[in-house]
C-alpha positions as CSV (number, residue, x, y, z in Angstrom):
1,X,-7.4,25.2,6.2
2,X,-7.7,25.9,2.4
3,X,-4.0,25.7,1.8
4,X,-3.7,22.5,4.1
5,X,-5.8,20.8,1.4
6,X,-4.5,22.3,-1.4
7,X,-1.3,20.9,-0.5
8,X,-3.0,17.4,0.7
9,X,-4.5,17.6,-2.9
10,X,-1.0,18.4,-5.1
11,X,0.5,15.6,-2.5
12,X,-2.2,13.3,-3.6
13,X,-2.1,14.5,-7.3
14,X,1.9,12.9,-7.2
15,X,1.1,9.4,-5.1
16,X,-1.4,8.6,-7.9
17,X,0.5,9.5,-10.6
18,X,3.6,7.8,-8.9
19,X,0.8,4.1,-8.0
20,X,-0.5,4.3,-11.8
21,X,2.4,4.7,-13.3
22,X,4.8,2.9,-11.2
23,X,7.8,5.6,-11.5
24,X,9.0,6.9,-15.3
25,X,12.5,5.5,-16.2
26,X,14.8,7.6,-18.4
27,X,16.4,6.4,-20.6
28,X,13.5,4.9,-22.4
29,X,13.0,1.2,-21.8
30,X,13.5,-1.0,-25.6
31,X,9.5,-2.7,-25.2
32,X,10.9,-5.9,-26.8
33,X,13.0,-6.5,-23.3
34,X,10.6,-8.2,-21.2
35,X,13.5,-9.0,-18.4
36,X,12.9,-6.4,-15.6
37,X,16.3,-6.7,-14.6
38,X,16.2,-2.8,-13.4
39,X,13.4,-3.7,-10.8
40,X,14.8,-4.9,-7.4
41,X,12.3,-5.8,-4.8
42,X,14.2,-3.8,-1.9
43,X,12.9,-0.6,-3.4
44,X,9.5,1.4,-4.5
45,X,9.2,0.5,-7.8
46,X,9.8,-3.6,-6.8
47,X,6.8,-3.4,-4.9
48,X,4.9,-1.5,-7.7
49,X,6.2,-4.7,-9.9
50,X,4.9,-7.0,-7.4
51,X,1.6,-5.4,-6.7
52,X,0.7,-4.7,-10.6
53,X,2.4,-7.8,-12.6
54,X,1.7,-10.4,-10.0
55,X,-1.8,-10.0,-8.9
56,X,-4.5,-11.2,-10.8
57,X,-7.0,-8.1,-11.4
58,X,-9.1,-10.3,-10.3
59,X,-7.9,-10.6,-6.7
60,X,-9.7,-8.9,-4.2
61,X,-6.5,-6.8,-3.1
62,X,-5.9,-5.4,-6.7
63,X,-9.8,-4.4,-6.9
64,X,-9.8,-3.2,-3.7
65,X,-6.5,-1.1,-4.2
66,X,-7.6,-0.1,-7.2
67,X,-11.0,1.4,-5.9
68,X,-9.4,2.9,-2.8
69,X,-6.9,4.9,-4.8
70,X,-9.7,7.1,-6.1
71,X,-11.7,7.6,-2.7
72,X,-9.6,10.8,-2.0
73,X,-10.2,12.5,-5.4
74,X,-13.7,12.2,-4.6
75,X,-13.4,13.4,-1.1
76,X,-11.3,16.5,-2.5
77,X,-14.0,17.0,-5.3
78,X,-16.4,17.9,-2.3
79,X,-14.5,19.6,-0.1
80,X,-11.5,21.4,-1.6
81,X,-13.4,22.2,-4.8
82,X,-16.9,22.8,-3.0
83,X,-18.7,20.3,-5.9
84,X,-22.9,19.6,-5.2
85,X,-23.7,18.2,-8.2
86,X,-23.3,14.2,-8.9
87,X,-23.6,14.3,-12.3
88,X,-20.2,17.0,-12.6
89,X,-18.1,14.9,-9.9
90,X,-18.5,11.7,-12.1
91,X,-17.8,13.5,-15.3
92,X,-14.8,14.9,-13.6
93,X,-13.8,11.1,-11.9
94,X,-14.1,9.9,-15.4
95,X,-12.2,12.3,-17.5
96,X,-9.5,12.3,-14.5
97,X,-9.4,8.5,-14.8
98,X,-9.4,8.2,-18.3
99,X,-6.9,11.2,-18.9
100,X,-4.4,8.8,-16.7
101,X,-5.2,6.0,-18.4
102,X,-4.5,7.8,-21.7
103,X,-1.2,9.1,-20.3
104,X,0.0,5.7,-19.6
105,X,-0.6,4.5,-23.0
106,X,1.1,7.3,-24.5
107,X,3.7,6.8,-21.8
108,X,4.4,3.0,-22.5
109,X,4.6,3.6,-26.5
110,X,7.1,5.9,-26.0
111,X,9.0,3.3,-23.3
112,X,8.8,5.6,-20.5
113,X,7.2,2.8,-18.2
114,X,6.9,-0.9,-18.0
115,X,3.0,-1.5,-17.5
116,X,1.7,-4.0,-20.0
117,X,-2.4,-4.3,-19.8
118,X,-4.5,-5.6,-21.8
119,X,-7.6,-4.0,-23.5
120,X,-10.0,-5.9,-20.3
121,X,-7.5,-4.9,-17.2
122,X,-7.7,-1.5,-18.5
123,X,-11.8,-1.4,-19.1
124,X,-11.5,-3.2,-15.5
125,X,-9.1,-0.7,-13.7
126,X,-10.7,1.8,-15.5
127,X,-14.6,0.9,-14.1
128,X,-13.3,0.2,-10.4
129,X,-11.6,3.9,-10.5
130,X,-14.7,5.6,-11.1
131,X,-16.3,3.7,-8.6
132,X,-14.2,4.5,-6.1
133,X,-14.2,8.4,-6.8
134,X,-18.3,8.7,-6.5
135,X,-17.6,6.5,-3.3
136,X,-15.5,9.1,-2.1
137,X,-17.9,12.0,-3.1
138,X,-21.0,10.1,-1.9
139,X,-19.6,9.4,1.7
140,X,-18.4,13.3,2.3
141,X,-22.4,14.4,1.4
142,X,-23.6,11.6,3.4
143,X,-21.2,12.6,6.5
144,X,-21.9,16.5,5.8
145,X,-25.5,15.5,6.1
146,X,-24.8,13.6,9.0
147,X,-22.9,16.9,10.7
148,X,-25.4,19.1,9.7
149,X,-28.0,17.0,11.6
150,X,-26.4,16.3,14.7
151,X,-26.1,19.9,14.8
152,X,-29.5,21.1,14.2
153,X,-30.4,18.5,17.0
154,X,-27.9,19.0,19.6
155,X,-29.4,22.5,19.9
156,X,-31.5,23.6,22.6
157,X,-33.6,26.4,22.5
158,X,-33.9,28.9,25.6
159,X,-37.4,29.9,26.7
């Protein structure tokens, strides 16, 4: 079961890196082009264009996209990683979320990928990531509670 989520986790690990950063194009990309000719809308990275430079951030499909992305990290925090403590699983949501963030700032400079944000979408995304992760953690402790309980009362003692 271990190596099930392990693998769920590395699979995970690459559909976030591939959402966030919407697929690295080699050669590098000149940054004064702003005509996406490259980006058709039959394929993956179309959608990403559509989803990330024609939705408002504040639409309630980019917030809730955004926050739903990092449900699963929290959920693995719990389980895969056997975390109790609140206070570690949001320092770990936040240096996770701002470690990508920092990667794709690094990663646009250098013209790798085509995601231009501004300081306050970034703040935004940032915020709604974080969020999303403790969701995640809070709802496997409040399910494992949940378990535990309908355990302990489903059992009938034997006189």
């Amino acid at each position: 079961m271990k190596r099930v989520l392990l693998y769920s986790f590395l699979f995970y690990i690459l559909s976030v890196v591939q959402a966030k950063f919407g697929g690295i194009t080699l050669p590098p990309i000149n940054p004064s082009d702003t005509h996406r000719t490259y980006i058709i809308q039959e394929n993956w990275f179309g959608i990403f264009d559509t989803m990330h430079f024609n939705i408002s951030i504040w639409s309630y499909s980019a917030i809730f996209y955004n926050l739903v992305l990092f449900v699963p990290l929290g959920f693995y925090l719990a389980v895969l990683f056997n975390l109790k403590a609140i206070r570690k699983a949001v320092s770990i949501v936040f240096l996770t979320c701002i470690g990508i963030e920092i990667c794709r700032i690094l990663l646009e400079a250098m013209g790798l990928v085509t995601i231009r944000n501004s300081a306050l979408t970034l703040i935004i995304n940032l915020l709604i990531n974080i969020v999303g992760g403790v969701i995640g953690f809070k709802m496997v402790g409040v399910t494992l509670k949940r378990i535990k309980s309908f355990k302990h009362t489903s059992y009938v003692k034997e006189y």
